[in-house]
SEZA-43253 format. One record per residue (C-alpha): residue in three letters; z, x, y. Coordinates in steps of 0.02 Angstrom, whole numbers, padded with zeros to 5 digits, always signed. Layout:
N
AlaZXY
...
//
This chain:
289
Unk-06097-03629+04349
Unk-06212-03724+04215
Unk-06269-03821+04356
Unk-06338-03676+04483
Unk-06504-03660+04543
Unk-06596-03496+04484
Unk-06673-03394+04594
Unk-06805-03313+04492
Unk-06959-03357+04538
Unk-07070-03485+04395
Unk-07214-03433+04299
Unk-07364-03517+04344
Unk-07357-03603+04170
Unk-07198-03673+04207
Unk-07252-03787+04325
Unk-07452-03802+04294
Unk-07473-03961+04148
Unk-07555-03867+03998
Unk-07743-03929+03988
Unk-07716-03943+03797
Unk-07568-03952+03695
Unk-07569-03959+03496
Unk-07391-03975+03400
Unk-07381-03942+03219
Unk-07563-04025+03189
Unk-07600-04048+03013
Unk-07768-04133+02906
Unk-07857-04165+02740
Unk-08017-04248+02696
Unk-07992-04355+02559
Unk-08079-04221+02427
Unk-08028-04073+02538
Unk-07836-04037+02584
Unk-07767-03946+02703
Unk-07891-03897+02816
Unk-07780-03889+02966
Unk-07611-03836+02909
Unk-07454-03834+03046
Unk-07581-03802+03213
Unk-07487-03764+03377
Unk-07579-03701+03520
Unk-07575-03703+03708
Unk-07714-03693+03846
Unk-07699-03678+04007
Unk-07831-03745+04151
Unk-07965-03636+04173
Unk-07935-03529+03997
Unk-08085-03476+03930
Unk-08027-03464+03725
Unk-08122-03420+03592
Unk-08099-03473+03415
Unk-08159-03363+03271
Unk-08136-03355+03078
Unk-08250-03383+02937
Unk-08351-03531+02878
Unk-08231-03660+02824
Unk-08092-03605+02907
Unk-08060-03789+03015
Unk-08127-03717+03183
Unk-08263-03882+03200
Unk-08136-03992+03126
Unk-08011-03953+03260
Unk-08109-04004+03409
Unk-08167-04171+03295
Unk-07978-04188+03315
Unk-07951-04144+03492
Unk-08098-04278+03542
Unk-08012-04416+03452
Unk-08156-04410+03311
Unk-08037-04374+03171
Unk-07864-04450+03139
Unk-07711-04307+03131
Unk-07627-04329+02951
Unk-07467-04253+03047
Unk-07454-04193+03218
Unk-07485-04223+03403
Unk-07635-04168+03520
Unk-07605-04192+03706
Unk-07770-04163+03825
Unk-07740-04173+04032
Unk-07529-04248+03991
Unk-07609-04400+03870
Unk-07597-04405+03700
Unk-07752-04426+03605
Unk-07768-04583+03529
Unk-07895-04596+03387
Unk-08079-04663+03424
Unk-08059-04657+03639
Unk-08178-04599+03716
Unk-08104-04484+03863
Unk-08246-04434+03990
Unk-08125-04279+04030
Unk-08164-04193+03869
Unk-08339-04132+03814
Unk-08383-04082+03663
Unk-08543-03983+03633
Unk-08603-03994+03447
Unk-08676-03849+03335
Unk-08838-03949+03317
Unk-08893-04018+03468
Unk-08998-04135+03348
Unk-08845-04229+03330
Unk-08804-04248+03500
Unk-08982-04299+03573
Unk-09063-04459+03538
Unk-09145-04542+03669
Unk-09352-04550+03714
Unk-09336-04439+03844
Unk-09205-04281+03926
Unk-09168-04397+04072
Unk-09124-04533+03972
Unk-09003-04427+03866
Unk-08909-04358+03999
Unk-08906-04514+04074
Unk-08849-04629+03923
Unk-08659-04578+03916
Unk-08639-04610+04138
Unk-08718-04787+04109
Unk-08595-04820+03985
Unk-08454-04761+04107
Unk-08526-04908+04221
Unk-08573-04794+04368
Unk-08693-04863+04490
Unk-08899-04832+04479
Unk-08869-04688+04611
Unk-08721-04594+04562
Unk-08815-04591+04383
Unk-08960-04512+04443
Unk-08862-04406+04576
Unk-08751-04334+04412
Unk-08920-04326+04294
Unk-09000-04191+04416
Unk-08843-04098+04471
Unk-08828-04079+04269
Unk-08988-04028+04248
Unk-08999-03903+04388
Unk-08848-03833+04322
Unk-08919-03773+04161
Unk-09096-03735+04228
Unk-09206-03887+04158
Unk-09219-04009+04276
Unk-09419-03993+04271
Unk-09401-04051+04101
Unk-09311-04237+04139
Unk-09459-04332+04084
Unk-09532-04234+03921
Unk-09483-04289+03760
Unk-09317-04217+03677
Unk-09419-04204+03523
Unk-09538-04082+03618
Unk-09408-03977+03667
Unk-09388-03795+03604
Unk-09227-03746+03509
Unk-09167-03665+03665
Unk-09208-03809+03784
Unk-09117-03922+03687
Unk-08959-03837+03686
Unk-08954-03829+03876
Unk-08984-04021+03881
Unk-08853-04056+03753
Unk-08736-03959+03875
Unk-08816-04048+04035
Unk-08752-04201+03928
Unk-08580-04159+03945
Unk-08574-04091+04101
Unk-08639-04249+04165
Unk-08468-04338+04135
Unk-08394-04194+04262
Unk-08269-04153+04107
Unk-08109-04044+04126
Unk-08102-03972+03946
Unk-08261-03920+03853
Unk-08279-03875+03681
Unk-08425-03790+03618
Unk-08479-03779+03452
Unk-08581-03606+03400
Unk-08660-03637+03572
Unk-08770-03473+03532
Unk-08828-03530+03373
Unk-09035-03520+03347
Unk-09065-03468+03532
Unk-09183-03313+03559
Unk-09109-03141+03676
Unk-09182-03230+03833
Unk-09096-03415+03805
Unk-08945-03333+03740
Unk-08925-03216+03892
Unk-08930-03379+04005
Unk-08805-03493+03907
Unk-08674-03336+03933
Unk-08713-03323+04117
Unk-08693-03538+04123
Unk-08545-03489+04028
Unk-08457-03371+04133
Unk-08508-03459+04297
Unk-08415-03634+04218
Unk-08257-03667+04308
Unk-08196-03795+04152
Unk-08060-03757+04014
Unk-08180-03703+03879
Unk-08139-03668+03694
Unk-08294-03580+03616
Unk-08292-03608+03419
Unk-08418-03435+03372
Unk-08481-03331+03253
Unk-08580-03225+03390
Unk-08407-03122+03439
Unk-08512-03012+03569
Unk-08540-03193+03671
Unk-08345-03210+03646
Unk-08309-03051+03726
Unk-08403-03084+03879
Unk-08354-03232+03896
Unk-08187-03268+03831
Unk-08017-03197+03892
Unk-07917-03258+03748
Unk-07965-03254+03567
Unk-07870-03364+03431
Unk-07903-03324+03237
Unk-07897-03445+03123
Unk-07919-03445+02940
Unk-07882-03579+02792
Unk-07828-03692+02918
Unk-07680-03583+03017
Unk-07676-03492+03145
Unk-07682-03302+03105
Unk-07652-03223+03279
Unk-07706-03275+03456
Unk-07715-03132+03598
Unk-07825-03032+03700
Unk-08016-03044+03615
Unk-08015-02846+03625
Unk-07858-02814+03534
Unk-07889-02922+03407
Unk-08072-02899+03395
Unk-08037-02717+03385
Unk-07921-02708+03218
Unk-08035-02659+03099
Unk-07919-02726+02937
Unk-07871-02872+03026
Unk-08032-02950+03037
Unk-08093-02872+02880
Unk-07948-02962+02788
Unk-08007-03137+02845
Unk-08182-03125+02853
Unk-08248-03048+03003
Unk-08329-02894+03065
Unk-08276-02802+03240
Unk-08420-02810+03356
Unk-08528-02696+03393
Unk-08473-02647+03557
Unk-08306-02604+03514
Unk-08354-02485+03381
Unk-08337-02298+03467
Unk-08506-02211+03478
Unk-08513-02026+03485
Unk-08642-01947+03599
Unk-08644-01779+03495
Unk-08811-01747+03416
Unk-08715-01689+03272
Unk-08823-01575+03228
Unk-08981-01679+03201
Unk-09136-01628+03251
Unk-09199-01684+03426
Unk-09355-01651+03536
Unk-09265-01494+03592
Unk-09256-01414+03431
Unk-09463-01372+03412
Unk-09387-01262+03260
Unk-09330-01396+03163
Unk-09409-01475+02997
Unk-09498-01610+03026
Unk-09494-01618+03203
Unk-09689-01621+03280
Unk-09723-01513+03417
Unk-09805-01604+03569
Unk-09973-01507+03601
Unk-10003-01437+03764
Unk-10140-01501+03874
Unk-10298-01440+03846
Unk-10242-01328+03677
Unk-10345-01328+03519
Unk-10260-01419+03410
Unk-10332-01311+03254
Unk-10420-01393+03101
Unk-10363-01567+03017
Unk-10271-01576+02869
Unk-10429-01684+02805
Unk-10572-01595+02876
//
């Protein structure tokens, strides 16, 4: 009996590898403990998941980890079925930082995009090939030859993400990717965004870019996980985001389209509301004459 085959048909994540898997991750800084405490989470290909929570909650530290950057006090990460190993660099998985100042350094935007594929040992052409695909993606390939120091805040994000996807990664992580962009740049990293076919985990204060763009939302807080779900549900609980440091958006707080009594144009009759004059109507004597 123990050994019959079931005939209920598998979930999809029984049988598709987990693009990341973390198992009772826990680290400290040497003047700062417990900063991760007793992390488990699962992603699957193709999730888009954002990470919230308040400033020094571990959300940057976490993706140091999942790059290899940082060394687990206790714990296992597992990217693509291979454990991360401490200081290897994996091509696979991107990581976008918060200042893109820290992630560009070379004389020109070509050169940057280009510097992490030469290091891979690819061939003159398949460099180049990758540098403008990258570029095209994220809408600055006229800007290959200026100077990364000439760029705007804007353009340089969108390089320092044409740096990653260069290296044709599997699992991106991107660190307050909205940060110090204006409406327009900000409206195109959310379409680049939602267009991206790669696992992405989206570390963000800007929680109206996570619900466009995210279709799972984890919340973390001192270090733990508080709850990980659908972004409206948990975006939407007013005391639970109040109680660790976050507001609910904007768009998920109901508007009423009553006037509530308040004057409007309509109501000619009511204090302090100016009547438009009609064309051609003396408009009688000023206040001041």
């Amino acid at each position: 009996m123990g050994n019959e085959r079931s005939d209920a048909p598998m979930s999809p994540e029984e049988f598709v590898e987990p693009a990341l898997m973390i198992s009772g991750l826990c680290f400290s800084y040497p003047d700062t403990p417990n900063v991760l405490e007793d992390v488990n989470l699962k992603v699957m290909p193709g999730e888009r998941v954002g990470l919230i929570g308040p400033n020094g909650a571990g959300k940057t530290t976490l993706f140091l980890q999942i790059c290899g950057l940082l060394e687990p006090s206790a714990g296992q990460i597992v990217v693509l079925g291979k454990p991360v190993k401490n200081r290897d660099f994996r091509p696979e998985v991107g990581l976008v930082f918060q200042n893109p100042d820290d992630q560009l350094f070379c004389p020109s935007v070509r050169d940057d995009v280009a510097f992490g594929l030469q290091n891979m040992g690819l061939s003159k052409d398949e460099v180049e090939a990758r540098v403008t695909e990258a570029l095209s993606t994220v809408g600055c390939l006229e800007l290959a030859e200026r100077p990364v120091h000439h760029l705007s805040e804007g353009e340089k994000r969108m390089v320092s993400i044409a740096d990653v996807l260069a290296m044709w990664p599997r699992l991106v992580m991107y660190d307050e990717p909205s940060a110090n962009l204006d409406i327009r740049s900000r409206r195109r990293l959310i379409r680049l965004l939602q267009a991206s076919k790669e696992t992405m985990l989206i570390a963000a204060h800007d929680l109206e870019l996570v619900l466009e763009v995210c279709n799972r939302v984890v919340l973390i807080d001192k270090g733990q996980i508080i709850v990980d779900g659908n972004p409206r549900e948990i975006m939407g609980d007013d005391r639970l985001m109040e109680n660790h440091g976050q507001e609910k958006p904007h768009s998920l707080v109901p508007h009423s389209h009553k006037s509530n009594n308040r004057p409007t144009c309509a109501d000619s009759d009511s204090p302090g509301v100016i009547k438009p004059q009609a064309r051609g109507s003396n408009p009688g004597p000023s206040p001041n004459g």
